[in-house]
C-alpha positions in Angstrom: 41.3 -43.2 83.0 39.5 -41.3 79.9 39.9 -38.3 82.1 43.5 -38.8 83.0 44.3 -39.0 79.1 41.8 -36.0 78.0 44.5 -33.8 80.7 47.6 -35.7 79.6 47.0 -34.5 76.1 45.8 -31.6 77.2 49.5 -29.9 78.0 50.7 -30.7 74.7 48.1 -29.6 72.4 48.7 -26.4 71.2 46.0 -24.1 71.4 45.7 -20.8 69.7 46.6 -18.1 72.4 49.6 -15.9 70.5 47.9 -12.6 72.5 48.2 -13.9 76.3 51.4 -15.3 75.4 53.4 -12.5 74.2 51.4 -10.4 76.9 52.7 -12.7 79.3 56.6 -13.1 77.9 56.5 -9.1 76.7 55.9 -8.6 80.5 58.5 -10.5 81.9 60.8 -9.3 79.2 60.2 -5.5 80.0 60.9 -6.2 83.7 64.2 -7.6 82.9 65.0 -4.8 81.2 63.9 -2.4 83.2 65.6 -4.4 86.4 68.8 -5.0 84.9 71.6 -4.0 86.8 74.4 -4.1 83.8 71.8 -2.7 81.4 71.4 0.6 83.8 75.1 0.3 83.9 75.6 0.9 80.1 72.6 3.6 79.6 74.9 5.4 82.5 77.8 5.0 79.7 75.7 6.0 77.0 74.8 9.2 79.0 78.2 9.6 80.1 79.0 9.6 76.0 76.8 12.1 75.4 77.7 14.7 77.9 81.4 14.2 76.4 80.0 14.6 73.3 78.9 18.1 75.0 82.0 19.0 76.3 83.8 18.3 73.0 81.2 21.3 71.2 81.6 23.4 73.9 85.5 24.0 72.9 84.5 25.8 69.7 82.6 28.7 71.8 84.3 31.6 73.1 85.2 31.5 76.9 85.3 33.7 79.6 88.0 33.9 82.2 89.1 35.9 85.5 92.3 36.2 86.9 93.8 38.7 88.8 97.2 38.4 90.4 99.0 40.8 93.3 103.0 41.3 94.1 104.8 42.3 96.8 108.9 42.7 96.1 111.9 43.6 97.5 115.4 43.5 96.3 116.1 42.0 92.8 117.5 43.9 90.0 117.9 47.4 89.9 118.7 50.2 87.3 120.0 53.4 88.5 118.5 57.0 86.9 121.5 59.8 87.8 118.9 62.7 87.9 120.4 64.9 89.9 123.7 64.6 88.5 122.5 65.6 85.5 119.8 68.3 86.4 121.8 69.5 89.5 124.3 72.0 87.7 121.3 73.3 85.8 119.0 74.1 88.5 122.4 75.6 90.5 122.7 78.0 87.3 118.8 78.9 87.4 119.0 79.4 90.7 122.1 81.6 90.4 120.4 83.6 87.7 117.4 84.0 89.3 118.8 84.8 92.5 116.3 82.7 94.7 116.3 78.9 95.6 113.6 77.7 93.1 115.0 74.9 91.8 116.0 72.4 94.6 119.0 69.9 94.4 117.6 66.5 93.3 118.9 62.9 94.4 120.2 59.9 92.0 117.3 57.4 91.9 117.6 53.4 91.3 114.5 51.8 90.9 114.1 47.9 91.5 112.9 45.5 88.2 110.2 43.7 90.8 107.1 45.4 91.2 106.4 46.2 94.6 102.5 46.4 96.0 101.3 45.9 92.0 98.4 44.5 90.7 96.8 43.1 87.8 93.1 41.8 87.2 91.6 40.9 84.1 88.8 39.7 82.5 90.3 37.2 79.1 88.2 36.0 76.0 89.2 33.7 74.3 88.2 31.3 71.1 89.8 29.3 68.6 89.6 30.4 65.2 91.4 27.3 63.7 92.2 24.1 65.6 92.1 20.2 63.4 92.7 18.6 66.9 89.3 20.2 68.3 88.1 18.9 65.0 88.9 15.2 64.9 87.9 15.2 68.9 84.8 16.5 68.0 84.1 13.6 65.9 86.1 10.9 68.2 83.2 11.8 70.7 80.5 11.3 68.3 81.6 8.1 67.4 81.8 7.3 70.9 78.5 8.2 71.4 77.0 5.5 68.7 79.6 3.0 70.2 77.7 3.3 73.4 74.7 2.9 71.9 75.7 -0.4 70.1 77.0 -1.9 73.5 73.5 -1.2 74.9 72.0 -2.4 71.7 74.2 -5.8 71.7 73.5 -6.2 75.4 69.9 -5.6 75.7 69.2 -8.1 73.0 71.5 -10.9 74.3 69.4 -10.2 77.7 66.0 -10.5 75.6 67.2 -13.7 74.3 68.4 -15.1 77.8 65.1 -14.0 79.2 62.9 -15.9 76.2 65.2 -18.9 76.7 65.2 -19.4 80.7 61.1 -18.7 80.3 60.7 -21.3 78.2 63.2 -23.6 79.8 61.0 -23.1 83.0 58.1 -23.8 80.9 59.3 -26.8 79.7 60.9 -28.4 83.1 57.3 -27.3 84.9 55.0 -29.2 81.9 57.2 -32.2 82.7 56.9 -32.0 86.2 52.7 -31.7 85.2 53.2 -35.1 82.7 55.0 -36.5 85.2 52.9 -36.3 88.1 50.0 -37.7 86.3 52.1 -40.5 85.4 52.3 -40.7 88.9 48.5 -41.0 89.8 48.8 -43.6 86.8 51.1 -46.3 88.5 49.6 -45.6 91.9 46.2 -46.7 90.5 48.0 -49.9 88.8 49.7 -50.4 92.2 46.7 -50.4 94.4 44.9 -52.6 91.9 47.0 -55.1 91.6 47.2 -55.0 95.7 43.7 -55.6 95.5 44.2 -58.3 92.9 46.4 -59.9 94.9 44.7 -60.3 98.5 41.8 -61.8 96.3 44.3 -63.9 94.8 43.6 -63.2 91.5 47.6 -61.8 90.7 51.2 -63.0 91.8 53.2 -61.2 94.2 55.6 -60.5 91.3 53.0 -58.1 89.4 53.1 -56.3 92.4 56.4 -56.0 93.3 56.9 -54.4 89.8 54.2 -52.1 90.5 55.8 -51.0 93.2 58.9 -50.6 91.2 57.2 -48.5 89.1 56.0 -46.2 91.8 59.8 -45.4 92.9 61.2 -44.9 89.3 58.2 -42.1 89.1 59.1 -41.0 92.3 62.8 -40.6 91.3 61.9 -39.1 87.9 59.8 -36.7 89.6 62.1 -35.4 91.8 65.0 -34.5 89.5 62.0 -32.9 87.4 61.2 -30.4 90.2 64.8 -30.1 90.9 65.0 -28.9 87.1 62.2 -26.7 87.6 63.3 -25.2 90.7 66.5 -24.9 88.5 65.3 -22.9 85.9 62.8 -21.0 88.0 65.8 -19.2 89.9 67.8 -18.7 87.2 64.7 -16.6 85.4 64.2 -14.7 88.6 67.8 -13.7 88.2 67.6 -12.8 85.1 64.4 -10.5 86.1 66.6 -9.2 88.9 63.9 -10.6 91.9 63.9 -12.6 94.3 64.5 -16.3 93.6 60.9 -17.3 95.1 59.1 -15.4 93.1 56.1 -16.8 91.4 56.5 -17.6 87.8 53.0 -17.7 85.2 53.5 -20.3 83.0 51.8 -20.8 79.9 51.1 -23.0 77.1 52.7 -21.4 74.0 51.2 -22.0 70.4 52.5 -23.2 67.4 51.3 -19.7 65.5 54.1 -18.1 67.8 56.5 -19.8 65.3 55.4 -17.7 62.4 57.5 -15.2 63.5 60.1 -17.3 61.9 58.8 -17.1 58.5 58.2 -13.6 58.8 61.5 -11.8 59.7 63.2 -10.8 56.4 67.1 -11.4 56.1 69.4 -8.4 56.8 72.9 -7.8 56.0 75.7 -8.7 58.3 77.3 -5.2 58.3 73.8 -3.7 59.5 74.0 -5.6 62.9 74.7 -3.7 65.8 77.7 -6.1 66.2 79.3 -5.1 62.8 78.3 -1.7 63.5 80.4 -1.4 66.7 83.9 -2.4 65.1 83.2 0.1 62.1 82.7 2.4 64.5 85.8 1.9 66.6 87.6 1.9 63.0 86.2 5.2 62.1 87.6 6.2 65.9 90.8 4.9 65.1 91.2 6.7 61.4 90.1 9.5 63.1 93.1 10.2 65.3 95.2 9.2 62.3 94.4 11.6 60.5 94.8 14.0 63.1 98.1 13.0 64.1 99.3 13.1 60.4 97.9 16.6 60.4 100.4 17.7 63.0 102.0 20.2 61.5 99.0 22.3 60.7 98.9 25.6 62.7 96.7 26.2 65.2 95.1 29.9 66.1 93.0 31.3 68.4 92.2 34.5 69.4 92.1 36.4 72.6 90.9 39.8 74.1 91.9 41.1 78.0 89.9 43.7 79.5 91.3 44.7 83.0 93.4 47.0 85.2 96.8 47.1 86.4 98.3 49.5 88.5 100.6 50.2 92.1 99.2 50.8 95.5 95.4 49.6 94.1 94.9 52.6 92.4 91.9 52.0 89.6 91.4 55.3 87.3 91.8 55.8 83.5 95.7 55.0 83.7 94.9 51.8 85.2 92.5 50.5 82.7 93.5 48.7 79.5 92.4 46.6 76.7 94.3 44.2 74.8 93.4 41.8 71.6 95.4 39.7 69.9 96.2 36.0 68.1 98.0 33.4 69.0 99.5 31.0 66.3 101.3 27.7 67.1 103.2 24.8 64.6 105.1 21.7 66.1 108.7 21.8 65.1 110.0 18.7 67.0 108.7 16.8 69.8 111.2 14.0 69.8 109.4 11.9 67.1 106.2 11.2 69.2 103.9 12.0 66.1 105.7 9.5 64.5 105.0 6.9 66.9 101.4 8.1 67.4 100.4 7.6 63.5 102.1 3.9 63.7 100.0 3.3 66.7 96.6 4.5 65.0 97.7 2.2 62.2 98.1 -0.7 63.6 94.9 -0.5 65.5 93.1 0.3 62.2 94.6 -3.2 61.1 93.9 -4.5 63.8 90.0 -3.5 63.7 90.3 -4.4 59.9 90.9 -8.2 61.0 88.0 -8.4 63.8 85.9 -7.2 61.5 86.4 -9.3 58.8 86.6 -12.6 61.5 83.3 -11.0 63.2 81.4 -10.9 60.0 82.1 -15.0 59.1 80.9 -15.6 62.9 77.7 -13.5 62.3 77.4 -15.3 59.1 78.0 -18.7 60.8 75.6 -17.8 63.9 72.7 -17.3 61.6 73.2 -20.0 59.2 73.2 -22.5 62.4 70.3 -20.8 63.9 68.1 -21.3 60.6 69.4 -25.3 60.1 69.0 -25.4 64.2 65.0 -24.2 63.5 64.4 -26.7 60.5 65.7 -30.0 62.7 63.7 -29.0 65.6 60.8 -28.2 63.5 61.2 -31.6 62.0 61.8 -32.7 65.6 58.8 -31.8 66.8 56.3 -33.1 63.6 57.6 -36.4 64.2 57.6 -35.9 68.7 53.4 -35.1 67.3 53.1 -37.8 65.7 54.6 -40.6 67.9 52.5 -38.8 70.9 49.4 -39.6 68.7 50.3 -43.4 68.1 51.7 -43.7 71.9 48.1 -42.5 73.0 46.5 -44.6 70.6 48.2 -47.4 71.7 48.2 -46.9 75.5 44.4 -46.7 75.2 44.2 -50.3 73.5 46.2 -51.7 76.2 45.1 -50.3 78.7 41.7 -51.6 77.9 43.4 -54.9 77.1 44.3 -55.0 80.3 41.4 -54.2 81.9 39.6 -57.0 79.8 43.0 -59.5 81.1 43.5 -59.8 77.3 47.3 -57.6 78.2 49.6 -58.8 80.6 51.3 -55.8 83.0 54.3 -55.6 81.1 52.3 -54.6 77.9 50.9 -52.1 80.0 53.8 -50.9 81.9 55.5 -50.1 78.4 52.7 -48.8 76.9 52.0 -46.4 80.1 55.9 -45.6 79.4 55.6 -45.0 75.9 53.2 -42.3 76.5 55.1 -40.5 79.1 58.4 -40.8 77.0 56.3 -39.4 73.6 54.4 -37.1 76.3 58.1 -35.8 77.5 59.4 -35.9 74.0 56.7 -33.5 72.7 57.5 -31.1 75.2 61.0 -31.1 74.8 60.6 -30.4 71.0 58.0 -27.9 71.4 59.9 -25.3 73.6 63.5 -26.1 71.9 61.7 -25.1 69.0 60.7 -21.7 70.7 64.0 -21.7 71.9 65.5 -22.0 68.5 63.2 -19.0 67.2 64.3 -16.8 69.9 68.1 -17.5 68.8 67.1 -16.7 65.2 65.1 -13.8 66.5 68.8 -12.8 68.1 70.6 -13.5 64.8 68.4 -11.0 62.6 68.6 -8.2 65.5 69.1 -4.9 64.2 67.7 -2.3 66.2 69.8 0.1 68.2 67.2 0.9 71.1 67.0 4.9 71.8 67.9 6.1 75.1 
């Protein structure tokens, strides 16, 4: 019996091992992360982000483009030339004057507007000298970029926090299943000897028909433990992203883990990656108003084309050309569609304006219920200490009571069960405690991890 109670008490003293049991849980938590399907998901966005972000610089170099095109025409417009009626009479006087044939008759021509076997290839440079709407996307991507980065942030610790949770919900349900199991081997023992007491005839068949009693309610007790444990140990292998029989190491976690609690120093509400996110998408959003409300500011870019053109392929010093020159463009109406645009980025700006101000109460409400949530289950779990203390204290006077026949079986039935309730009690206050601390831990979150 002194051995059963020196293990009992064993699972709920807490002894001082903070190293193995932030190895342990910093283990498991780095394999979440690293397993996480949704988390790869969003570093995919975040990269995704950034090579926009790319692509948004790369409209302010100059680029380089080839084109070449080759016609073939017949008919169409024409315009006719009268040579010949006008240099016919002339030559026919030369000739007359000269006395020979020199100058020969010539034919009206009429040549067709289409070219026909013409070609033109080019090489084209272009770049924009002055363009706000390159500008303000410039800047949309950018913002992009940290909104990524606060979606990975937000998710990564709501995943830590699940993690820390289902561990120590698994914890919890396997310590019971431990407490419960010795309770088992308790009752067993009281069954047998009262079995024994009885075919002696030293006890009544009703001492052990509750014995036997007992036995089952143990028995049922310790099957919806297990059931809890098995519970709890699948849903922390999904979490971890493994296979749902995968073995879990549980450990006993000390009270000196909760000075974490008293460490962490308060930070403001509009420095969580939460509050960060919807200034963000506000900055977005005032972005593009400004850019539509800067509509009617010219654009220009500037262009050089280096290339040939000429008939039948020819490519000599006639063919060759260079050009350079600007291009200048100013909206003059586009059926009032800038209008609607700017009332669009307004009321989303509003919009944004409102979330933020509702998401900053909830913040606020969030960690002002995870602080009162940590000071009742600290106070939950000082008085869970204490009443373990007098429940063992107690159970060990009637239990030698009983042994001395100075305690009937009902004293010492109640006493067994007010150990195993305190016992159960001490657990449960212990890891909703941790639990508590991991959703304060989640409430003062402000790091933005890097990718």
């Amino acid at each position: 019996m002194k051995n059963f109670l020196l293990i009992l008490l064993g699972y709920f003293v807490l002894h001082p091992s903070t190293s193995y049991s932030q190895s342990v849980l910093d283990g498991y938590i780095e394999e979440g992360i690293k397993n996480n399907l949704v988390l790869k998901e969003k570093y995919l966005d975040l990269e995704k982000s950034l090579l926009d972000l790319k692509d948004a610089k790369s409209y302010f170099l100059p680029s380089l483009d080839f084109s070449t095109n080759y016609t073939l025409a017949s008919g169409g417009r024409t315009i006719d030339i009268p040579i010949g009626n006008l240099l016919n009479p002339v030559y026919t006087t030369l000739n007359q004057l000269t006395g020979s044939n020199a100058f020969p008759q010539l034919e009206n021509v009429s040549e067709q507007f289409l070219p026909d076997n013409f070609y033109d290839a080019r090489f084209r440079v272009s770049m924009p000298l002055y363009n706000p709407d390159l500008i303000a996307q410039k800047q949309i991507r950018a913002n992009q970029r940290l909104l990524s980065e606060y979606e990975l942030s937000i998710y990564q610790a709501n995943l830590i926090q699940d993690i820390k949770i289902a561990y120590f919900n698994y914890c919890m349900a396997s310590t019971a299943v431990d407490v419960i199991e010795s309770s088992k081997s308790l009752v067993e023992q009281n069954l047998k000897v009262n079995q024994s007491l009885q075919a002696n005839g030293k006890a009544l068949p009703a001492s052990v028909l509750r014995a036997e009693s007992e036995v089952e309610t143990i028995e049922a007790m310790l099957i919806e433990a297990k059931n809890q444990q098995k519970n709890a140990a699948n849903y922390f292998n999904f979490l971890l992203n493994r296979p749902m029989t995968t073995e879990i190491v549980k450990e006993d976690l000390d009270q000196s883990t909760l000075k974490l609690i008293s460490e962490m120093e308060e930070v403001a509400i509009q420095g969580k990656p939460e509050s960060l996110r919807v200034q963000t998408a506000t900055l977005i959003q005032q972005t593009a108003l400004k850019a539509n409300q800067n509509f009617w500011i010219p654009k220009v870019n500037t262009f050089a084309d280096l290339g040939s053109q000429a008939f039948d392929w020819r490519f000599n010093n006639q063919s060759r050309y260079l050009i350079w020159g600007l291009n200048l463009s100013v909206p003059i109406f586009q059926g009032n569609r800038n209008r609607t645009q700017i009332q669009r980025a307004q009321l989303g700006i509003q919009t944004l304006q409102n979330q933020q101000q509702l998401l900053d109460q909830k913040l606020e409400l969030d960690l002002q219920l995870a602080k009162n949530e940590i000071i009742t289950q600290k106070a939950a779990l000082e008085s869970a200490t204490k009443k373990l203390s007098s429940a063992t204290a107690y159970f060990r006077l009637v239990e030698r009571g009983y042994r001395e026949g100075v305690n009937s079986l009902i004293e010492f039935i109640d006493a067994r069960n007010q150990l195993t309730t305190a016992s159960l009690q001490k657990n449960l206050s212990t890891y909703k405690l941790l639990k508590a601390n991991a959703q304060l831990e989640r409430q003062l979150h402000t790091e933005t991890p890097k990718p």
